[in-house]
C-alpha positions, 0 to 999 in steps of 0.5 A: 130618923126625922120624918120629911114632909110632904111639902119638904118631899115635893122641894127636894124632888123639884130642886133634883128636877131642875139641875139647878143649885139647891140652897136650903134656908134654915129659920131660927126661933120665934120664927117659921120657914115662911119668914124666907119666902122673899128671899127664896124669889130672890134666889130662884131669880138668881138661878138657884132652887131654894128650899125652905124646910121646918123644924119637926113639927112646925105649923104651916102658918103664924096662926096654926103656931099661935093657936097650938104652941105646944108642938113646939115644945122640947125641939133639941139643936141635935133633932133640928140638924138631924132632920135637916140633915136628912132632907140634904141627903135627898139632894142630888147635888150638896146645897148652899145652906143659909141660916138665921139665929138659931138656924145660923147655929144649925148651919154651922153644924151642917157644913161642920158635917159636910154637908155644904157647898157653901155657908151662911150664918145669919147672926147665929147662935153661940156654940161650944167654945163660943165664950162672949156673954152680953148682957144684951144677950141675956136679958135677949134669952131671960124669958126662956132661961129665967124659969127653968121649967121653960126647957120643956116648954114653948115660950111665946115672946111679948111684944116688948121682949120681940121689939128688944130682942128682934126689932130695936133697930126698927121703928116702932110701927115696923117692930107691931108689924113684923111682931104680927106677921112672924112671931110664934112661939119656941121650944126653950130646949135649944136656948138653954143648950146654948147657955150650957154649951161650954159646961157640957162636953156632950152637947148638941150645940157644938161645931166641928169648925175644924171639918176639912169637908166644911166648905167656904163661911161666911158670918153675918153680924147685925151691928144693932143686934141684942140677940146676938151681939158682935161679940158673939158672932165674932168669937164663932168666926175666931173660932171657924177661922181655924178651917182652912176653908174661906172664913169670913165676917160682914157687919151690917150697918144699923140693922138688930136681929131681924134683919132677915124679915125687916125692911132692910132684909134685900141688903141682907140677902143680897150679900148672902148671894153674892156669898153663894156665888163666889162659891155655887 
């Protein structure tokens, strides 16, 4: 069982106190869980009560990660959505859950357990049966898959490889600053899950899209974005069409895989709320 922190203990009992709708945001790698910050202010004006938890083991700030990169070392898919999992369970009421990337993957999962109001996956990673290989997308993960060893380790991005993979559809003076101010090492576990997903029957990155408890979907496609191009991020939303939930699938115009943390980011979070309250 993952341990909840402190600080994770002192939202859940502030979300149970308030009797407003929890919404728990999911970060994804590369990135930390203040990397929502803004949009949790947009969500508390909207009248809900955000949450934003860590992986296991996550610095409390950029500089913490880039000093002491090995705690983030060996983080698996299935101990990420356990320990979120967990922190939902706290809740008083089922939460809407909205995740970026990875944390898109970790959504997924969440609502595929039933453990959501409602979803939003922000360009999310593949998953089992998740078939599409762009070659953006690999040469987006080629700094973790490209040395087998990088499974047991945390690999830090260049600044080259986050202005690819994060901030090609910024200029380049946005893509030093949201390098500066977000990026930190990750655990290479999850992208070489990710990249097996359809060879291993028994892996952690896989959906149960078909949940009759998974709730109401929506996907959110960056129309820019190398990490995670729309061929990825439409061949999830065929695949959770199969729910007899609401599915749905939005591309945003011009934005790449930082959508949530460039300047374009009030767009984003805009259409994930109006998402949530069809629905909380």
């Amino acid at each position: 069982m993952s341990v909840v922190t402190d600080q994770e203990l002192e939202q859940i009992e502030q979300a149970n106190a308030s009797g407003r709708t929890p919404v728990v945001f999911v970060h994804g790698l590369w990135l930390l869980p203040s990397s929502w910050d803004r949009w949790a202010t947009v969500f508390v004006e909207a009248g809900y009560t955000p949450l934003t938890p860590s992986w296991p083991d996550d610095p409390a700030t950029v500089e913490e990660a880039n000093a002491h990169p090995e705690v983030f070392a060996q983080k698996t898919v299935g101990q990420v959505a356990d320990h979120f999992e967990e922190v939902i369970t706290k809740l008083s009421q089922k939460p809407a859950v909205i995740g970026h990337s990875f944390g898109g993957l970790i959504t997924q999962i969440l609502a595929g357990r039933g453990r959501a109001a409602v979803s939003v996956a922000i360009d999310p990673a593949p998953f089992r049966g998740v078939l599409p290989l762009p070659i953006s997308a690999l040469k987006s993960a080629r700094p973790v898959l490209g040395n087998p060893a990088n499974r047991s380790r945390a690999v830090p991005l260049t600044y080259e490889q986050f202005r690819f993979g994060f901030a090609n559809a910024v200029d380049e003076a946005e893509a030093k600053e949201l390098y500066d101010t977000y990026a930190v090492p990750a655990a290479g576990t999850p992208l070489f899950q990710a990249a097996t997903a359809n060879l291993n029957p028994w892996t952690e990155a896989k959906v149960n899209s078909k949940s009759p408890e998974r709730g109401p979907l929506l996907i959110v496609s960056g129309e820019k974005d190398n990490t995670v191009p729309w061929a990825i991020a439409n061949a999830s939303y065929k695949k959770q069409q199969r729910n007899d939930a609401v599915t749905e699938i939005v591309e945003m115009p011009n934005r790449g895989h930082a959508l949530t943390i460039d300047s374009g980011w009030r767009e984003v979070a805009d259409t994930a709320l109006a998402f949530v309250r069809r629905f909380a």
